[in-house]
C-alpha positions, 0 to 999 in steps of 0.5 A: 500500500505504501508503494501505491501511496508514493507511485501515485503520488509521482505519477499525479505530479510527473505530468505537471512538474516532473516532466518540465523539469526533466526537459529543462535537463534536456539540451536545447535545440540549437537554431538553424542559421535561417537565410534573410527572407527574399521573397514571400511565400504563397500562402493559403488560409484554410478556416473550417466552417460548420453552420457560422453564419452569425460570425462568418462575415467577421472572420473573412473581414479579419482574415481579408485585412492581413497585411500580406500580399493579396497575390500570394494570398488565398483564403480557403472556407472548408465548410462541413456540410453547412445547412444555415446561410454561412455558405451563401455569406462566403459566395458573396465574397468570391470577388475578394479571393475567397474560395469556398470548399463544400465537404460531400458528407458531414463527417468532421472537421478534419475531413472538411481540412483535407479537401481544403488541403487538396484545393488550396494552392499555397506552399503554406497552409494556415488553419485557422477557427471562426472563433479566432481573430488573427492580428494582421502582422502574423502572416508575415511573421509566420512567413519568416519563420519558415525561413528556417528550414528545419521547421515543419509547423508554428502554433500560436500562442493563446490569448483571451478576450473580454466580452466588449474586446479588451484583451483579459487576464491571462489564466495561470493555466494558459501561463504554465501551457505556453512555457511548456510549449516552449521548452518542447519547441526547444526539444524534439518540437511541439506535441500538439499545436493549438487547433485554433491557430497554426500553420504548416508546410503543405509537404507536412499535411499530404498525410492527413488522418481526418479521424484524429485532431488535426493539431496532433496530426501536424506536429506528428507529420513533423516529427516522421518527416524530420521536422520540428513544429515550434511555438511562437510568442509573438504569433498570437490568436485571440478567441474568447473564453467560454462562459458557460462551464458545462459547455467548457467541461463538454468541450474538454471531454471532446477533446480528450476523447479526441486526443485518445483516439488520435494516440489510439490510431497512431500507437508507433508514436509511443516507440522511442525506437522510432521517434526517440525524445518526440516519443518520450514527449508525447509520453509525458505531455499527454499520456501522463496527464490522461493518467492523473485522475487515476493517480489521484484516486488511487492516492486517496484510497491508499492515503486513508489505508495508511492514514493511522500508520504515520502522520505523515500519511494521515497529513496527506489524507487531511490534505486531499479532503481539505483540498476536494472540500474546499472544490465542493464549497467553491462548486455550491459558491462560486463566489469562492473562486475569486481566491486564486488558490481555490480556482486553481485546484477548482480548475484542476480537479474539473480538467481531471473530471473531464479526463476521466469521463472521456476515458470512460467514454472512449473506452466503452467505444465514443468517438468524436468524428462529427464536429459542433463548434464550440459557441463563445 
């Protein structure tokens, strides 16, 4: 029971703490001397669309305003299977450049990707959600990037907006993701980019699993094919958080499911012997973190096993209770949540929930193929 008790301590931990610090061991990367950019690249955006006719018109006007020009630029509207006014929108702006791909059946965003992949002309593939607003300078920026030839995709880095469009405080949570994507992209490259905003090389996307998250699909297809995909903080996409925290927890729970079958469709990622470091990273990033609420249960029950054989285990056990306690009251009382400490262990025991109600659910055969976005 004691071992229980210490490697369910380790393994709730690793993840969080163990894994930054073990990278933080690791060398870093050293920086190809990329050549001065001559000359820009073509450069396709591709925005995936499932009935967006409330915020369609402003994501075209946002994407039409990039400062980059207009001859090397196309913007691709993969629509899956749309059946409001959102394709109709988009035919309006056919004049401005804007080419529209219908999907033939409604079977997910990825599949609406690749048929935007075959259609789109441009040597750089940006993917980008409705929701997201991209600053007009980060095409450019992002042109720059692939200046270094060792770099196969860039992520964007979060950020969040307030309801009347002022930039909010940034979570402590979205803080610690984007220093970890930094430390990987200085290591054997990202594990997963954010879906809302990144761009690839188009050799990067020939491959495409329209079954898997498509951000993982990418850093993947980097990792097989000898490049890297990298984070970039000044290359920002802002999207407004979700208010209601039922849909966020549904939202969650799709995303975990995803992520597993993702690693479920593709388990050679998890050979070191084939992908070395990327493997250990995808290791620690994702399988570890999936693994936490387990961790976490088996920590309690063996905390109150051993609770009256040392105080050291009976402290651990007063801990965990104080700690779900103070989640409970903050779930009854959400006024509790303007404590930082309180939200964030409120924060961390609803991720873990979402984990292990899609664990549950993927393994009794739910899959998330079929695509609703998010509303925010």
């Amino acid at each position: 029971m004691q071992l229980i008790f210490w490697l369910s301590l380790c393994g709730a931990f690793y993840s969080y703490f163990l894994y930054p610090l073990i990278l933080m061991l690791i060398p870093a990367r050293k920086l190809a001397n990329a050549p001065a950019l001559d000359s820009l690249p073509t450069m396709s955006v591709i925005i995936t669309v499932h009935n967006e006719a409330v915020r369609i018109e402003e994501k075209l006007r946002n994407s039409l305003s990039a400062n980059y020009p207009a001859e090397l630029l196309e913007i691709v509207i993969a629509s899956d299977c749309s059946t409001d006014a959102t394709e109709d929108i988009v035919r309006s702006y056919r004049e401005r450049g804007v080419k529209l791909v219908r999907a033939d059946i409604h079977n997910g965003k990825e599949y609406a990707q690749s048929l935007a992949i075959q259609a789109a002309t441009g040597d750089i593939l940006v993917f980008s959600d409705v929701a997201t607003q991209i600053p007009s300078e980060s095409l450019k920026k992002i042109a720059e990037k692939f200046a270094d030839p060792t770099i196969g995709a860039i992520s964007s880095e979060d950020r969040f907006i307030s309801e009347n469009g002022d930039t909010a405080g940034e979570g402590a949570y979205v803080k610690y993701e984007m220093w970890l994507r930094a430390l990987e992209s200085q290591r054997a490259g990202l594990v997963g980019l954010s879906g809302s905003f990144f761009a690839a090389r188009k050799q990067i996307c020939q491959t495409w699993d329209t079954q898997s998250p498509s951000d993982f699909n990418t850093a993947l297809n980097c990792s097989r094919q000898g490049f890297i995909a990298i984070s970039c903080p000044d290359i920002l996409g802002y999207y407004k958080d979700i208010k209601d925290t039922q849909r966020e927890y549904q939202r969650k729970v799709r995303t975990v499911i995803r992520g597993l079958t993702a690693i479920s469709r593709q388990p050679g990622v998890l050979n070191p012997a084939r992908f070395g470091l990327f493997s250990f990273q995808v290791w620690s990033h994702k399988i570890m973190r999936w693994a936490v609420p387990w961790f976490l249960l088996a920590l309690l029950i063996s905390s109150i096993r051993l609770a009256g054989d040392h105080w050291f285990y009976t402290l651990a056990l007063l801990a965990q209770l104080a700690g779900y306690g103070l989640v409970i009251a903050a779930w009854r009382n959400p006024s509790l949540l303007s404590s930082t400490p309180i939200k964030l262990m409120y924060f961390f025991i609803q991720v873990n929930l979402a984990i292990a109600d899609a664990t549950v659910s993927f393994l009794s055969g739910k899959r998330m193929t079929v695509w609703t976005p998010s509303q925010r």
